[in-house]
N, C-alpha and C positions, 0 to 999 in steps of 0.2 A: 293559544291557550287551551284549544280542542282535548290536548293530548294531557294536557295538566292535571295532576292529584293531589285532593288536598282532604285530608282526615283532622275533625277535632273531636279532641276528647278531652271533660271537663272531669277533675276528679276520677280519675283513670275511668271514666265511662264513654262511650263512644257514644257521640250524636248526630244522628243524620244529619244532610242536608240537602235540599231539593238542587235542583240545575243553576238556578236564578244565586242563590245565596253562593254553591260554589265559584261559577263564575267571576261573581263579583269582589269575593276574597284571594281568592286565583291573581285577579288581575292588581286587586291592592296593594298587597305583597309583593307579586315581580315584580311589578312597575314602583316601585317604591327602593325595594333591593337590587335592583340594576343601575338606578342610578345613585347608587353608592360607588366611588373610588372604589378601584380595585377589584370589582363584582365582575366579571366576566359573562357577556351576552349567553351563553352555551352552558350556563351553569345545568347539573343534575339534579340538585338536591337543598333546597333553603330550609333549615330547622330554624323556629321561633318556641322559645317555653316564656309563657308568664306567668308568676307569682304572685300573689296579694297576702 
């Protein structure tokens, strides 16, 4: 997950985040979307949008 990038932006504003909080969302997300059927280990690129 060294090599992993992950940008959030809430209301089209872009908000940091330190090592500790990427990391941990980094690892949420793949390890959540890989073990989805069909997901492919080698993937490039996971987009997520939420809405409220």
């Amino acid at each position: 997950m060294e090599d992993t990038d992950i940008v959030l932006e809430v209301d089209g504003k872009n908000i940091p985040m330190n090592d500790f909080v990427r990391k941990i969302l980094c690892g949420m997300i793949a390890g959540s979307v890989e073990s989805l059927r069909g997901v492919e280990g080698d993937w490039k690129t996971i987009s997520i949008g939420l809405k409220r």
